[in-house]
C-alpha positions as CSV (number, residue, x, y, z in Angstrom):
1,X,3.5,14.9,13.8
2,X,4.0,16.6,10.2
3,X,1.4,15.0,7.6
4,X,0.3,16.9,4.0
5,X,-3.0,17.1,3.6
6,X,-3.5,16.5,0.1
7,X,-7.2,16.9,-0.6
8,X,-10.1,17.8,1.7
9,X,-13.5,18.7,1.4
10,X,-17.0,18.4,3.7
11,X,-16.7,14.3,3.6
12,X,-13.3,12.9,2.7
13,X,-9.7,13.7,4.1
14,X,-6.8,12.6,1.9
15,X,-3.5,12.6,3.5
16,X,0.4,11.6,2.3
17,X,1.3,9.5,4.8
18,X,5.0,9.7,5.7
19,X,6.9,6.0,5.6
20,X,7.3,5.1,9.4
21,X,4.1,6.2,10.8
22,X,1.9,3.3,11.4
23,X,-2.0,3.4,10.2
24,X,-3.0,2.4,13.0
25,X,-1.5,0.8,16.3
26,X,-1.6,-2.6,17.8
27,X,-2.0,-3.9,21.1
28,X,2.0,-3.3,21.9
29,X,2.1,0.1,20.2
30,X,-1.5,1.4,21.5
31,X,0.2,5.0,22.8
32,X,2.3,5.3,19.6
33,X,1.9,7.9,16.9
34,X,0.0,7.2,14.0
35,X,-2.6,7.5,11.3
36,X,-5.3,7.5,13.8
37,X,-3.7,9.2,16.6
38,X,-3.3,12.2,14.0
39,X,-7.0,11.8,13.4
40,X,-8.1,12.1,16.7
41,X,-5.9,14.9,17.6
42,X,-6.7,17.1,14.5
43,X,-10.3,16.2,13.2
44,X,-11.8,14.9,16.8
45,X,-15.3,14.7,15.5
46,X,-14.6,11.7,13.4
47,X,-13.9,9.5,16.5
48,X,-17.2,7.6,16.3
49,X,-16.6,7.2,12.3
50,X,-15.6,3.8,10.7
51,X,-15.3,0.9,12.6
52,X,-12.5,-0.1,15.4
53,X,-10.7,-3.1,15.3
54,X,-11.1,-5.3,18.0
55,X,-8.5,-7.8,19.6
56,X,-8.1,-10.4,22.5
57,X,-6.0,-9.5,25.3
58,X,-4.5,-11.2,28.5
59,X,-7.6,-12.5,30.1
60,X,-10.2,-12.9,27.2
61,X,-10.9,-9.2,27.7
62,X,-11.1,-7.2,24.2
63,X,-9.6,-4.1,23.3
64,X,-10.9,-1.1,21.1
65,X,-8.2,-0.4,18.6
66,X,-9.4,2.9,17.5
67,X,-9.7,3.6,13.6
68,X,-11.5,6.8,12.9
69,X,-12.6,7.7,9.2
70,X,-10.3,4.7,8.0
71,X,-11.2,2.7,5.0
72,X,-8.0,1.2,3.8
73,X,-4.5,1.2,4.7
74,X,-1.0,1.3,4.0
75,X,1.9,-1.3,5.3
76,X,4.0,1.2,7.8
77,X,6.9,1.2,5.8
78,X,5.1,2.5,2.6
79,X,4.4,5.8,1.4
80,X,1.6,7.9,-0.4
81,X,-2.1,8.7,-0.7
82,X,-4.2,7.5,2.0
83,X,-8.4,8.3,1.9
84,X,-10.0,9.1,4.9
85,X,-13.8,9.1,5.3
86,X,-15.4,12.2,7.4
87,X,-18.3,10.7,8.2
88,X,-20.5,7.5,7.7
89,X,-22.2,7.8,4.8
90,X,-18.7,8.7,3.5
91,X,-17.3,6.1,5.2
92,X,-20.2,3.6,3.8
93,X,-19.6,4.7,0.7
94,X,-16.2,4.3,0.0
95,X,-16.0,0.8,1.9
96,X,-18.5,-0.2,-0.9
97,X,-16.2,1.3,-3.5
98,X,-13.2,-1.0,-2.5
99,X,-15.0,-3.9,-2.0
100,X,-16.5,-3.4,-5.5
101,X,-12.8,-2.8,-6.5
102,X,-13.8,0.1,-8.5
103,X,-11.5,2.7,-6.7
104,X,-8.3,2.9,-9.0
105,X,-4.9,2.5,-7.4
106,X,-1.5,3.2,-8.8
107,X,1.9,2.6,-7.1
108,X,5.4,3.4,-7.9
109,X,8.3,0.8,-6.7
110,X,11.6,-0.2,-7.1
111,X,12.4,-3.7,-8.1
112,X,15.4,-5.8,-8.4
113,X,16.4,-7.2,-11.3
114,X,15.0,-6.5,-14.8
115,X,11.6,-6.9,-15.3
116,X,10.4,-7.7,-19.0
117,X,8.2,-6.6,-20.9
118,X,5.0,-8.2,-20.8
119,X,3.8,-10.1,-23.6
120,X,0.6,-7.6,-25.0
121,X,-2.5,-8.8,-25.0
122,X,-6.5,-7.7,-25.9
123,X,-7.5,-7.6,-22.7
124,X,-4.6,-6.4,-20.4
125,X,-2.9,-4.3,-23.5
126,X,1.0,-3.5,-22.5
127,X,0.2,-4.4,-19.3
128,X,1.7,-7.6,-17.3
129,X,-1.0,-9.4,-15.0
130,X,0.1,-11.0,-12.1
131,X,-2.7,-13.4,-11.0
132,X,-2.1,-15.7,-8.4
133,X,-4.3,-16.1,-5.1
134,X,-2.7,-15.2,-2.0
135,X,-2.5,-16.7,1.3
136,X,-0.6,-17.3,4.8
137,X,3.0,-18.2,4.7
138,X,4.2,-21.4,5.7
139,X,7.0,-20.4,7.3
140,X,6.3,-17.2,9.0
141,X,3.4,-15.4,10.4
142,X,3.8,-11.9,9.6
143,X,3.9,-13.3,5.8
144,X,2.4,-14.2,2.8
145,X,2.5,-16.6,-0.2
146,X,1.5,-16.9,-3.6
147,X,0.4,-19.5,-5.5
148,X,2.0,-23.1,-4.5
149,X,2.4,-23.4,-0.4
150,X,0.1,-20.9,0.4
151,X,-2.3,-21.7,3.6
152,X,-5.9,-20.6,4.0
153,X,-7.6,-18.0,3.8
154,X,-6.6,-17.4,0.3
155,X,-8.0,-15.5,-1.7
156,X,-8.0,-14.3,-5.3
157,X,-5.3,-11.9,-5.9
158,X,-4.2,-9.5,-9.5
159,X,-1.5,-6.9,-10.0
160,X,-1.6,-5.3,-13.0
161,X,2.1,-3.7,-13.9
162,X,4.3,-1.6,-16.6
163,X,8.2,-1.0,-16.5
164,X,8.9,2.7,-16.5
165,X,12.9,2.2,-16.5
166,X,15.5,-0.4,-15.8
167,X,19.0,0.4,-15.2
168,X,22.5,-0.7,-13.5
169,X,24.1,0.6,-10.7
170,X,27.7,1.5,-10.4
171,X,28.3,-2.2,-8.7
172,X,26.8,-3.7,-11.8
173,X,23.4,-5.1,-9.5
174,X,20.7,-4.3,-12.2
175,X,16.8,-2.5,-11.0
176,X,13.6,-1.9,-12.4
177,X,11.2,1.1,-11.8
178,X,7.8,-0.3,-12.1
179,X,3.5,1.7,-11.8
180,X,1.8,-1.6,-10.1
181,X,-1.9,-1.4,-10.2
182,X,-3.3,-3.6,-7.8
183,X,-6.8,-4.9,-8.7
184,X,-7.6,-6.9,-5.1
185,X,-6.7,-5.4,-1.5
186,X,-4.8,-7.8,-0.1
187,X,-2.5,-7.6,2.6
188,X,1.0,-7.0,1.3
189,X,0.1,-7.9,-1.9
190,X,2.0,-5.9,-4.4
191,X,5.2,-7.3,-2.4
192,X,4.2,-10.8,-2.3
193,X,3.6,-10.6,-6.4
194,X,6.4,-9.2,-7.0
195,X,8.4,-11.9,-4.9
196,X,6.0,-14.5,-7.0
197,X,7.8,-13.1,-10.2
198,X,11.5,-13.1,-8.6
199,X,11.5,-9.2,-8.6
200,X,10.3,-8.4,-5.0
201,X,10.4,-4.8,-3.8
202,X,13.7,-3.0,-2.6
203,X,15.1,-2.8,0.5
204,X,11.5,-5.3,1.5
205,X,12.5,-6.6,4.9
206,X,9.9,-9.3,4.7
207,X,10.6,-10.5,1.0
208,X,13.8,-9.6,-0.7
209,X,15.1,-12.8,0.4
210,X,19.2,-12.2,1.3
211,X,19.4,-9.4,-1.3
212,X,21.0,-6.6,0.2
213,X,19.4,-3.1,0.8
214,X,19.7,-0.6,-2.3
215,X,19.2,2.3,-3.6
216,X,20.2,4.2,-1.0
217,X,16.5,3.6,0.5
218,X,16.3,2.4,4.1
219,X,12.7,1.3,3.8
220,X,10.4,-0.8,1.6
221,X,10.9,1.2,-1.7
222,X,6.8,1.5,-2.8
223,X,4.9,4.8,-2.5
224,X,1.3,4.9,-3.2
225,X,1.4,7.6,-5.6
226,X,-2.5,8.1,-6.4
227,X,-6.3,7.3,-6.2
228,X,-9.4,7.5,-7.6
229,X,-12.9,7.0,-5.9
230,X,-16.2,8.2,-6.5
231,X,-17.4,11.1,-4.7
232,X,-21.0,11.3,-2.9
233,X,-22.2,13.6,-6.3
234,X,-21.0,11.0,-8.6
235,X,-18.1,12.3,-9.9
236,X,-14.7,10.6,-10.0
237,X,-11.7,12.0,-8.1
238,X,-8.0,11.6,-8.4
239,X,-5.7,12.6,-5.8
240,X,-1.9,12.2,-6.4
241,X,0.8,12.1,-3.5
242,X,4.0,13.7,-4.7
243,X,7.3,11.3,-4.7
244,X,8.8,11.6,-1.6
245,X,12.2,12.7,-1.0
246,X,13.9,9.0,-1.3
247,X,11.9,8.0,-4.5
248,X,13.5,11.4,-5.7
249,X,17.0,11.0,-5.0
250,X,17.0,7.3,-6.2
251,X,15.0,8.6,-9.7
252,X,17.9,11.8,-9.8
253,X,20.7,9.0,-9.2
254,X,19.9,6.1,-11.4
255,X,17.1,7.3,-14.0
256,X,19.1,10.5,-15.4
């Protein structure tokens, strides 16, 4: 299992995890590579760090989903910069930090349609502000809603975005290239935000509706292209994950 190590000292590992590999597995996909699997193979003193996810199985038993030195985590299908605690205090640490929501994410994505520009403001500056609570789907578990429909829990969402490019493609179906900067943690929420403002993420196979796959990208189209936390001396540190080679080809293609 190739994965770039991006950043490493005594307490934090931060990796670019590849599109494809899973954080961590589920009960069907227990023996399958992933984020933790790579963990526990290369850094096996970390097994006891974090906390495992437990689940039901058949006969009310509970299962041990092991999640060593993970604080957050990407959907499968998306890219980038992922922080992995070394040990507890780390670990401790850094949960605090994103429950604070003080730890600074930024995301690169390809959109359809084009996105405007967003009307500036004192407070969010050239920035557009997506800010609608997000909860269950209606219609299918393995979704999300925003705003209007949504089921409980919900819970307070915001997206903060700017429009690096927009452009055609040769077939005349128009795309944005948009930084999000998602203020809340929520599950899938960058994609369900987008949907909320009819430009939901390329080649999404949960929310791009019956728009067809572009770009020449076979996966969600959104990397996690950096973060900043605090380290245990106070400092602030930004780690950046490179595009990968998709984001690349599409930026060569259609942002010359």
């Amino acid at each position: 299992m190739k994965v770039k190590i991006l950043f490493e000292d005594k307490n934090v590992l931060v990796i670019d995890k590849p599109a494809g590999l899973p954080v961590h597995p589920d009960v069907r996909t227990i023996h399958e590579p992933s984020v933790a699997s790579f963990i526990l193979e290369n850094y096996p003193k970390l097994k006891n760090v974090g906390e495992p996810m437990e689940v039901e199985i058949a006969g009310g038993k509970k299962l041990k989903i092991p999640r060593p030195g993970i604080v957050h985590r990407l959907d499968k299908e998306t890219s980038g910069v992922l922080v992995i605690a070394k040990n507890q205090k780390t670990f401790e640490s850094l949960k605090q930090q994103f429950q604070n929501h003080t730890i600074k994410k930024v995301y690169r994505a390809f959109v359809y349609g084009l996105v405007s520009d967003p009307k500036a403001s004192l407070a969010s500056g050239k920035k557009g502000v997506i800010n609608v609570p997000i909860g269950r789907s209606p219609r299918d578990v393995r979704m999300w809603t925003a705003g209007r429909g949504a089921r409980e829990p919900i819970r307070e969402a915001v997206t903060e975005y700017v429009v690096l490019n927009r452009f055609t493609d040769k077939e005349g179906q128009q795309f944005s290239y948009v930084e999000a900067y998602p203020k809340t943690g929520r599950t899938h929420q960058i994609r369900v935000h987008m949907r909320y403002i009819n430009h939901p993420v390329v080649s999404d196979p949960l929310y791009r509706g019956t728009k067809e796959m572009a770009l020449g990208m076979k996966r969600l189209a959104l990397h996690a292209y950096a973060i900043t936390f605090r380290t245990e001396n106070g400092e602030l540190q930004t780690v950046e994950a490179p595009l990968p080679t998709d984001f690349k080809k599409a930026v060569a293609t259609y942002l010359k």
